[in-house]
N, C-alpha and C positions, 0 to 999 in steps of 0.2 A: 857704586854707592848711589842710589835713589833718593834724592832730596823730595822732602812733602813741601806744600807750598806752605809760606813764613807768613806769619802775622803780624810783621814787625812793620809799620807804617807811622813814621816821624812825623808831622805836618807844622809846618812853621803858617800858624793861626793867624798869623800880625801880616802875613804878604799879600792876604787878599785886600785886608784891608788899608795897609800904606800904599797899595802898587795896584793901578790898572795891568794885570796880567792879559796879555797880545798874544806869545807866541810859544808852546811848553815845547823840551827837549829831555830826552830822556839820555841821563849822560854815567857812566863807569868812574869808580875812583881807585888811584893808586891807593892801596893801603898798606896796611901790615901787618903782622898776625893776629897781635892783642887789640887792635883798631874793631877790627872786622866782628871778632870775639864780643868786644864790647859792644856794637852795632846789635848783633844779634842775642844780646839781653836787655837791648830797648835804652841802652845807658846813652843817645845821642839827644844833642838839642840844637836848630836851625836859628833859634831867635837868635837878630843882630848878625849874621852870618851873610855875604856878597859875594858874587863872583868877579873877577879882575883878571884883564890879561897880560902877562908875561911873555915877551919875545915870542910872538905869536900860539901862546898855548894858556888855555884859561884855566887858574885856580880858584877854588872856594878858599877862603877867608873867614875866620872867625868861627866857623863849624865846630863845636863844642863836643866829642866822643871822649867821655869820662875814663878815667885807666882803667883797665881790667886788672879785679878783685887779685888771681891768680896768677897775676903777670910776675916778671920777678924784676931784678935790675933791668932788663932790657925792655921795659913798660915804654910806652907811648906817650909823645906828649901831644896834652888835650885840646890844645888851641893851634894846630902847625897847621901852617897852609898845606891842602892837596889838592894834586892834579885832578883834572877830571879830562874824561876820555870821551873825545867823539872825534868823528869823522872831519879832515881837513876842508870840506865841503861848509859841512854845520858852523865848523871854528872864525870860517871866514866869511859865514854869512851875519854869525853873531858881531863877530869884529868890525864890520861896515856899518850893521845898525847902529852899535854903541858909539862908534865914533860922529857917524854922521848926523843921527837925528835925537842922542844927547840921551837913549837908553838906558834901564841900568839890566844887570841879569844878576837876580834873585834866586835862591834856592829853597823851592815849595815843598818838597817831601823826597824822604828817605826812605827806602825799602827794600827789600831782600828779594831779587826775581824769582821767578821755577826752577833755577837750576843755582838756585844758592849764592848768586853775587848781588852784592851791598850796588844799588843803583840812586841818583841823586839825580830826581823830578825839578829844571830848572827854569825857569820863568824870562820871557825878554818882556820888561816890566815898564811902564810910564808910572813916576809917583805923581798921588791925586792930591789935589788942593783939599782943603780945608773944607770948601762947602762939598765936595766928591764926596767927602768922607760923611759930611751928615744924612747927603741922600742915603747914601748905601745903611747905614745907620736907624733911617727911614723905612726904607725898602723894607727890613731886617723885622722889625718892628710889624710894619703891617704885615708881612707874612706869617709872622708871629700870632697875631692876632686871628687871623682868618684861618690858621689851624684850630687854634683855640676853638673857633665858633663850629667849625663841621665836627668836632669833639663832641658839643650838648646838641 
């Protein structure tokens, strides 16, 4: 079975701008049939969703994958925590940072690899103050404008 490449790309818009994004990992999730199903007609949503670790293995939290349409009694529930998959390497270096220098790990985008698995783009993230947020707001603004101007 030859998988073409998927156009399904989540992006949780609100991470750039609450969280100084540091350091990205590209991490696997347990799912389940109808999960995945759902995933791949674009039914997921990141906003308000965290990662948290469990006796040494980190879940996303709050991860929103709407039920599939076609599911039957055995549908999915839409807000359950899942594991995500990486390497005891990755898990333990996330797990020092968080603890030690007060991190949090955010979940930036969702998307379907080349060979057809649901993968969850995660963030070790510092949240920005109040005036962070009007730079960046700034910034946003005048690049905005300076597009504008090489336009005319």
């Amino acid at each position: 079975m030859a998988h073409t490449q998927s156009n399904i790309n989540i992006k949780n818009r609100k991470a750039s701008f609450e969280y100084e994004l540091i350091e990205r990992f590209d991490a696997g999730m347990q799912l389940v049939g109808t999960e995945i199903k759902s995933i791949r007609s674009g039914k997921a949503n990141l906003t308000d969703s965290y990662c948290q670790f469990f006796d040494g293995e980190l879940y996303v939290k709050n991860l929103h994958i709407a039920e599939y349409e076609m599911g039957t009694h055995f549908n999915h529930i839409a807000k359950r925590d899942r594991k995500l998959l990486l390497t005891k390497k990755e898990l333990r270096k996330l797990e020092r940072k968080v603890k030690e220098t007060g991190l949090t790990i955010v979940p930036v985008r969702l998307y379907i690899n080349e060979k057809g698995l649901a993968k969850l783009e995660i963030s070790l993230a510092r949240g920005k103050k109040t005036y962070d947020k009007r730079e960046t707001i700034k910034q946003k603004d005048t690049r905005r404008d300076m597009d504008r101007m090489m336009k005319y």
